[in-house]
Each structure stands twice: as C-alpha cells, then as structure tokens.
C-alpha positions in Angstrom: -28.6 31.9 20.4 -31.6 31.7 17.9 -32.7 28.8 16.5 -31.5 29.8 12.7 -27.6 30.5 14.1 -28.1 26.9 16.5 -29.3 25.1 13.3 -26.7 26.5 11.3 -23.6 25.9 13.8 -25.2 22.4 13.9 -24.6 21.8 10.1 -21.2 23.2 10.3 -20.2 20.3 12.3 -17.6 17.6 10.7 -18.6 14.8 13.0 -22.1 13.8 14.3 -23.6 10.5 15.4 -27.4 9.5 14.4 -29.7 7.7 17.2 -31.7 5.5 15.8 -30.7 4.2 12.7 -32.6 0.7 12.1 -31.3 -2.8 10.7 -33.9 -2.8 8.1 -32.0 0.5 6.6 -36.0 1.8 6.1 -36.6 4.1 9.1 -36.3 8.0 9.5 -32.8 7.3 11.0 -31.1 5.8 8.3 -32.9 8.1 5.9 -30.7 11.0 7.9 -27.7 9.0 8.5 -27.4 8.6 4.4 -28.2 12.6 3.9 -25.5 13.4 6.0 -23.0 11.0 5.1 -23.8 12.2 1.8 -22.9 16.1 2.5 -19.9 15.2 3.3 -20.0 14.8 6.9 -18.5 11.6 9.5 -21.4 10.2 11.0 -21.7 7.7 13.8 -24.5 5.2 14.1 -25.8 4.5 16.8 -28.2 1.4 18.0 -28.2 -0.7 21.0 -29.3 -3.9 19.0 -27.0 -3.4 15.9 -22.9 -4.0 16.1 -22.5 -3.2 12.4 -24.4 -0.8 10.3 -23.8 -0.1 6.2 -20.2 -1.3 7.2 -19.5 0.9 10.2 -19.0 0.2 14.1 -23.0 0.9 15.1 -22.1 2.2 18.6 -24.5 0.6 21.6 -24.9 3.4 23.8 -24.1 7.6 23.7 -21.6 6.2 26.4 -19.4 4.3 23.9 -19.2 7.3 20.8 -15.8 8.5 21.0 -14.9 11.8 23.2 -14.2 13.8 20.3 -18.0 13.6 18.8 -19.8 16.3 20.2 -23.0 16.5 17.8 -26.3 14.5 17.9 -28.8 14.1 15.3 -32.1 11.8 17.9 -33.9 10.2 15.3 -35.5 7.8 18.3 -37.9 8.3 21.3 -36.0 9.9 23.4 -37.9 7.3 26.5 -35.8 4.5 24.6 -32.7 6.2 25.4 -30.8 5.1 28.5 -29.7 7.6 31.0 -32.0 10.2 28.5 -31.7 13.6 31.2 -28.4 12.9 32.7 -26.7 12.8 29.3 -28.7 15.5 27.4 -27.9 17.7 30.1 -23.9 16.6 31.1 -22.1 18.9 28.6 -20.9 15.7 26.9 -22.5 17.0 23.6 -22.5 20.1 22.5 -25.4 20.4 19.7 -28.2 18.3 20.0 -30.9 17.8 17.5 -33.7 15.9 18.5 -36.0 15.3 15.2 -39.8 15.9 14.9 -41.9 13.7 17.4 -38.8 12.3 19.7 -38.5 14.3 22.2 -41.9 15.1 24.5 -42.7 18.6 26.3 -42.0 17.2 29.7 -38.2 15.8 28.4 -37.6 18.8 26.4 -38.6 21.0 30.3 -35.8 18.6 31.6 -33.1 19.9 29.3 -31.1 22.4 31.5 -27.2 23.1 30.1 -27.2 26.4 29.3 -23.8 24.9 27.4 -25.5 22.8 25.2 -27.5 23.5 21.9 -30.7 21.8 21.4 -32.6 22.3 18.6 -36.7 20.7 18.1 -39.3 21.0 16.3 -37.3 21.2 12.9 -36.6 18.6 10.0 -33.4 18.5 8.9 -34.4 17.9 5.7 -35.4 21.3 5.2 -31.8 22.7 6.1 -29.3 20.0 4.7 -28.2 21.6 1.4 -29.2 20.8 -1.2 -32.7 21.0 -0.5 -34.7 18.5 -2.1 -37.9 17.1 -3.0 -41.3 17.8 -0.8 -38.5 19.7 1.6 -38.0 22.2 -0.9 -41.7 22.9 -1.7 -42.1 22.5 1.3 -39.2 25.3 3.0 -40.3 27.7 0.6 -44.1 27.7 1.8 -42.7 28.3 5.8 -40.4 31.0 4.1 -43.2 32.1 2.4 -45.6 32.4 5.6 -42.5 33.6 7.7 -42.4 30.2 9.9 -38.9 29.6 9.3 -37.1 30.2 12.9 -35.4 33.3 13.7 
C-alpha cells in the first residue's frame, strides 16, 4: 500500500489512541490528541504516569486500550514504550503512526507484520483536514516540490 492510501485509511479511522499525551497539556501529544478529538474522532490517551487526562480514562499501557481500538497515533520515543517490537509487530493494531523523530532507523528495521500499517516520517498536521496554519504553507510547498508521498 503507498504511503498516501496508508495515510488516508489511517484518517478514516473512528477510534485511535494517542501515546504520549503529557500532564502539563503543552507537549506534541496533546497538541494531536486535541486535533483529532476535534475532527470528530474518539481518541484514547494514553500515559503510564497519568490516570486521568482532559477528563478521560488515560490508559497506562497499549496492553490496557480496549480490543476494539485498532489505530495509533506514537507521539513518544518509541524506547519509552514497554514491550515496543513485540506489540508493533503482534497484529494487535492495525495502523500505526509513529510521528516525526519517535521512532529510530534500527526500531522502524524491527517492524515486521506485513498486516499492519505503519506510517513515518509524516506530520499529521499536514493531512488532518482542515489544514491549518504553518501546515498549510507548509503542504503546499512539499506539493509544490512533489515531496508529498505517493
């Protein structure tokens, strides 16, 4: 699958839980976790240090998000993440975005479920409708160039 139809199946998704959304409510994490909320979408926050978060259950591990959430937005080091290869790769989710500067080349070589969806490399503020802001200047210079994926 190319990375345009993987990014766009991922955005299609109702339900998707956000690694690494922070108590302070000022990191990357929560900046994605309140973009997607906002589009509409049920998202799942997830922290091992937080029990609530804006009011939700904050989940303490991918082991305890519920069976039926099969999409990840990684908005975390993917080294702080327990268990990191044997989940990625277990079929448990299905789509898998790991956000600029999580995930490192050696992880990413670990990533073997031909099942799974992983996406990396790409901000999701350049996809999530509307577009907004530095993203949108910023989307139509990498459409301009052609360095939008295929």
């Amino acid at each position: 699958m190319k990375t345009s139809e993987k990014i766009a199946d991922f955005l299609h998704q109702d339900n998707i839980a956000v690694v690494g959304v922070s108590g302070s409510g000022k990191k990357f994490g929560d900046m994605v976790f309140k973009e997607l909320k906002k589009s509409g979408k049920r998202v799942f926050p997830v922290n091992p240090k937080l029990n609530i978060y804006n009011g939700l259950k904050c989940f303490n591990s991918l082991d305890e998000i519920p069976q039926e959430i099969k999409t990840l937005m990684i908005c975390t080091k993917c080294s702080k993440i327990q268990n990191f290869t044997e989940i990625m790769n277990s079929g448990r989710f299905s789509n898998i975005w790991f956000q600029q500067g999580t995930i490192s080349s050696p992880e990413y070589a670990s990533l073997s479920n031909p099942g799974v969806s992983y996406i990396m490399g790409e901000c999701v503020f350049m996809y999530l409708e509307p577009v907004e802001s530095i993203h949108k200047f910023h989307r139509a210079v990498r459409r301009f160039f052609r360095k939008m994926p295929a």
